[in-house]
Structure formats: C-alpha cells, structure tokens
C-alpha positions as CSV (number, residue, x, y, z in Angstrom):
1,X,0.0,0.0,0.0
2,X,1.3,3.7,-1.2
3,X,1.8,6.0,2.2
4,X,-0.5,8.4,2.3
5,X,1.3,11.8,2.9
6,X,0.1,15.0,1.1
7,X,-2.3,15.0,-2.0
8,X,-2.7,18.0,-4.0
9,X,-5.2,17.3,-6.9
10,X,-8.3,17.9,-8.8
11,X,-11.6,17.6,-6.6
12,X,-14.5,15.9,-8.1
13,X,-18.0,17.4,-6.7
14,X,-20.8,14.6,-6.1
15,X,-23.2,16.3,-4.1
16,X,-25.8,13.1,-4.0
17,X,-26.7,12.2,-0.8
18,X,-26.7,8.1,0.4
19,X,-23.8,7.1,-2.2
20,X,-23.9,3.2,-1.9
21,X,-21.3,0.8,-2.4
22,X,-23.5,-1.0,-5.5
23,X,-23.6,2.8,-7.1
24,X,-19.7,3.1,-6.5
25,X,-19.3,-0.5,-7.9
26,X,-22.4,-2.6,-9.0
27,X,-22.7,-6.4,-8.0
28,X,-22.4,-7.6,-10.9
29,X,-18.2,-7.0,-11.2
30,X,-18.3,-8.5,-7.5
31,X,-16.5,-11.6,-9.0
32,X,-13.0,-10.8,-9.2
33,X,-10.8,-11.1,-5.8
34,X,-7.9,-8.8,-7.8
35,X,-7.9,-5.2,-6.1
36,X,-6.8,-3.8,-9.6
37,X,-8.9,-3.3,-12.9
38,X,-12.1,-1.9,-11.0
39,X,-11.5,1.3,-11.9
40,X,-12.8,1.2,-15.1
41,X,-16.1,0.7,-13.7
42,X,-16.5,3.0,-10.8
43,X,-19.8,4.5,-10.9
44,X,-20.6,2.0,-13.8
45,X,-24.2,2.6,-13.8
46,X,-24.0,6.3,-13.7
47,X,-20.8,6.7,-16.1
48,X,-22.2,4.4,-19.0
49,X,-25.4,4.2,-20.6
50,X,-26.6,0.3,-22.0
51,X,-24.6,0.3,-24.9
52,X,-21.9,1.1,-22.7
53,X,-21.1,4.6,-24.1
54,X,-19.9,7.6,-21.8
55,X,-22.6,9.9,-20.4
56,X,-20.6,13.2,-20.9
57,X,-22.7,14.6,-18.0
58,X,-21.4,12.5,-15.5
59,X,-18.7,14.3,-13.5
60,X,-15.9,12.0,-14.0
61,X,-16.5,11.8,-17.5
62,X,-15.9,15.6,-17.7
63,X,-12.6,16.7,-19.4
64,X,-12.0,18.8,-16.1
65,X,-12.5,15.8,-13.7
66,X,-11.2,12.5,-15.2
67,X,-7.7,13.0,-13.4
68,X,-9.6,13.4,-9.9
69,X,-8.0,12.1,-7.0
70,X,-10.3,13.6,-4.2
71,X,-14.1,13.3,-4.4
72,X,-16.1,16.0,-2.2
73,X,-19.4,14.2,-1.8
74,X,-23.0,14.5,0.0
75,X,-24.0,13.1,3.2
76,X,-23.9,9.2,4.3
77,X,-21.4,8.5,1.5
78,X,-20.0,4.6,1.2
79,X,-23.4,3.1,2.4
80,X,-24.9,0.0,1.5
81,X,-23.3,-3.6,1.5
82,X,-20.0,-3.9,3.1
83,X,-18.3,-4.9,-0.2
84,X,-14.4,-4.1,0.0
85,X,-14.3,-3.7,-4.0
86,X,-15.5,-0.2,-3.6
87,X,-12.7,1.5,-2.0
88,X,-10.8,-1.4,-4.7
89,X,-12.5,1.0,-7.1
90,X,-11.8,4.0,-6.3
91,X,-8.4,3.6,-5.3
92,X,-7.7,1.5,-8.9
93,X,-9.2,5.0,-10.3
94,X,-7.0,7.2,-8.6
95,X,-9.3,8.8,-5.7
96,X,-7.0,9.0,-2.8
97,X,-9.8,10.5,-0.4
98,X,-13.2,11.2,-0.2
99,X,-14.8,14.5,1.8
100,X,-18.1,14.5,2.9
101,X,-20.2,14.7,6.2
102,X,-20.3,11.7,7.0
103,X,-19.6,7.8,6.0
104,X,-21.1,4.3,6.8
105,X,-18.9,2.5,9.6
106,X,-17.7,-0.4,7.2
107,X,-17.0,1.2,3.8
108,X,-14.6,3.9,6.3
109,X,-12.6,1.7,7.9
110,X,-12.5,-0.2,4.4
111,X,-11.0,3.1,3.1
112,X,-8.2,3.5,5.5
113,X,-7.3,-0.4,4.9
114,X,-6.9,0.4,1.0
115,X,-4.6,3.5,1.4
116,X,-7.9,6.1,0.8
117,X,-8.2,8.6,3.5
118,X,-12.0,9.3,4.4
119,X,-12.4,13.3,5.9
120,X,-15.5,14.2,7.7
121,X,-16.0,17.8,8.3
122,X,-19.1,20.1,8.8
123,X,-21.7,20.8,6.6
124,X,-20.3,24.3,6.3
125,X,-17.1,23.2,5.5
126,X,-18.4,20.3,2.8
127,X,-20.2,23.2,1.0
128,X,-17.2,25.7,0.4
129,X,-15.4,22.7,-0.5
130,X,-18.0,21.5,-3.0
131,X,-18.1,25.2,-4.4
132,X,-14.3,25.0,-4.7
133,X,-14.5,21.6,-6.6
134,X,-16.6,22.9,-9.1
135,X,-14.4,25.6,-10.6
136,X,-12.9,22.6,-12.3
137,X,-9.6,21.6,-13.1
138,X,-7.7,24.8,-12.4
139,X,-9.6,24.7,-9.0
140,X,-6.6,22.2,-7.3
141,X,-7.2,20.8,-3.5
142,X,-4.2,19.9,-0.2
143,X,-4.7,17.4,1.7
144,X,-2.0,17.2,4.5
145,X,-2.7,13.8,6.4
146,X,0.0,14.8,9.0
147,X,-1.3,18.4,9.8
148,X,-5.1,17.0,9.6
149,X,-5.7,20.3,7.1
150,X,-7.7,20.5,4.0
151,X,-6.7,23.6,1.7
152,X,-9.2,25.0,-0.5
153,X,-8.0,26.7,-4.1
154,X,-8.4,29.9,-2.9
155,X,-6.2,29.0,0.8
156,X,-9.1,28.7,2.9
157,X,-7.8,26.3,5.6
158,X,-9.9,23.2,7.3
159,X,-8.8,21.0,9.8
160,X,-10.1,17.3,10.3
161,X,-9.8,14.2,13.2
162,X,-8.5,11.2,12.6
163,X,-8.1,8.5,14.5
164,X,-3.9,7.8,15.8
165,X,-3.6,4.3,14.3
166,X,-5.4,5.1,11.4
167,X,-3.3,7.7,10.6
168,X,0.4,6.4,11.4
169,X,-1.3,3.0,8.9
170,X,-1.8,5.5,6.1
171,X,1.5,7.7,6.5
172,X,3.5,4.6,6.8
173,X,1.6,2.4,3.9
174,X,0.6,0.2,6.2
175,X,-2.5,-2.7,5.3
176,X,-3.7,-5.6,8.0
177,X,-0.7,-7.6,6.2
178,X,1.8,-4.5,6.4
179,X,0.7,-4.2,10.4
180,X,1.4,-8.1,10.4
181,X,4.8,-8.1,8.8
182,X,5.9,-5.2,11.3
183,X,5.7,-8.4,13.6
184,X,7.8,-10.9,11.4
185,X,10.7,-11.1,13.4
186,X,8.6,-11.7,16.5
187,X,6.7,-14.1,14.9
188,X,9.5,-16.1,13.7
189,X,11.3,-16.0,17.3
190,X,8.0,-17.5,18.2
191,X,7.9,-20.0,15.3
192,X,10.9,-21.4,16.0
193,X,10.5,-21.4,19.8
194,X,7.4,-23.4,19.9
195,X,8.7,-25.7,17.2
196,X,11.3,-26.8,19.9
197,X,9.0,-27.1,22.9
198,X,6.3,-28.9,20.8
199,X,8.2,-30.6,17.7
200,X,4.8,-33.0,17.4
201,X,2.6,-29.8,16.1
C-alpha cells in the first residue's frame, strides 16, 4: 500500500446524498478477488449508458474531472453492502480520499485499509469545498494527512480528526498484512521457539 502523505489534486463534486457501495461498484463486477482493474467501472451505472457509451454529463466523464483524486461528496457516503471492492475502485481510479459529512462504519474503515483517507467535516465546510470543486480543473485541493488540514484553491484552511492508528497506517503504507509483517521477526522467534518445545505440532 502507497503512504498516504500530502495530495494535491483535482476535486470531483458529487453532491448526492446516500452514495452506496452497489452505485460506487455494482454487483455484478463482484467476482474478481484482484484489487486492480475496477476502476474502469467506478460509478458504472452512472458513467455508462446500456450500450456502454460515456454519459458526458457524469462528473468523472468531464474533461476537467477524469484526473480526480479527491471526491467532495454528499452526506452518508459509502453506504450499503459492506463490499471491499468499492474503495478497490476507487483507489484502482485514482481517488486517494473522499470528503463528505459523514460515512457508513464499514465502507470507512474499508478506506483506510486500501490506502484512501475518508475526511469528515461540517456541513459548512463540505459546501465551500464542493463550491471549490466545481471551478474545475484549475480549482486544485491539499490534503495534509500529517497536519489533519484541507486547503481549498483559494487558501481557505480546514482541519479534520483522525483516529492515531489510522493515521500512522496511512502515513507509513501500512494494510492488515503491512501491520502483520511489522511483527515478522517476533513471529518467527515465536515459530521457531514453539517448534522446539512442541516438535509434534
């Protein structure tokens, strides 16, 4: 997993409220256990029509948004099934964070295991942001993980909370496996001791 340090990017605005996981990646592209190659269909159902044809009004299908690496979004954002292949999505996309008010449980700490860092801020805050976002691509957002700040275009300053551990995972690239293999050495003293006090396991 990529650490997670400072972005500086193009913000996509998706002001919809109750974004679910089977709008951010439908069911039916469910099958794959691969993180990568879901990226092409983030938002599926919303960025194609039947014949599989871009819908240019789709914000990530706009010339000013298909580089996008933060999303600014509406309320209750990731809910839904608990399905890990959506932050798979949007991190095989490029989104390396998604603003809003707030997220369900499961698709946030879902984020944070996938290197995509979930910022909850006011109301207030959500809708300068969202203003900011859609000024396009010249419009370009921080996000310092480290000083917990967001920084609009126009240097308008917005500090978030995030949990410790969370954190320290994202700045050091760290998954469930990366926190594991912090342990190896302890894990192989232990290996090796138990093998001699119970050689029958």
């Amino acid at each position: 997993m990529e650490k997670f340090t400072t972005v500086t990017g193009i913000a996509a605005p998706m002001p919809l409220v109750n974004i679910d996981t089977d709008m951010i990646i439908p069911k039916v592209f469910l099958k794959t256990i691969k993180r990568s190659g879901l990226g092409v269909n983030l938002f599926d159902e919303m960025r194609y029509d039947r014949q599989g044809n871009e819908i240019p009004d789709f914000v990530l299908n706009k010339p000013a948004y298909r580089d996008a690496q933060i999303i600014v979004a509406g309320d209750n954002f990731g809910c839904g099934s608990s399905r890990e292949h959506a932050p798979w999505a949007l991190a095989d996309f490029g989104i390396k964070s998604v603003i809003s008010t707030s997220f369900a449980d499961i698709f946030y700490n879902n984020c944070f295991k996938n290197g995509i860092l979930p910022i909850i801020l006011p109301q207030e805050a959500v809708d300068v942001l969202m203003k900011d976002a859609e000024k396009g691509a010249n419009a370009r957002m921080e996000i310092n993980l480290e000083a917990q700040t967001v920084t609009a275009s126009d240097g308008q300053v917005f500090a978030f909370e995030v949990d410790a551990f969370k954190k320290h995972c994202l700045m050091n690239g760290l998954d469930d496996i990366g926190l594991t293999m912090e342990k190896a050495a302890s894990i192989d003293s232990y290996e090796a001791k138990a093998g001699t006090l119970r050689p029958w396991v």
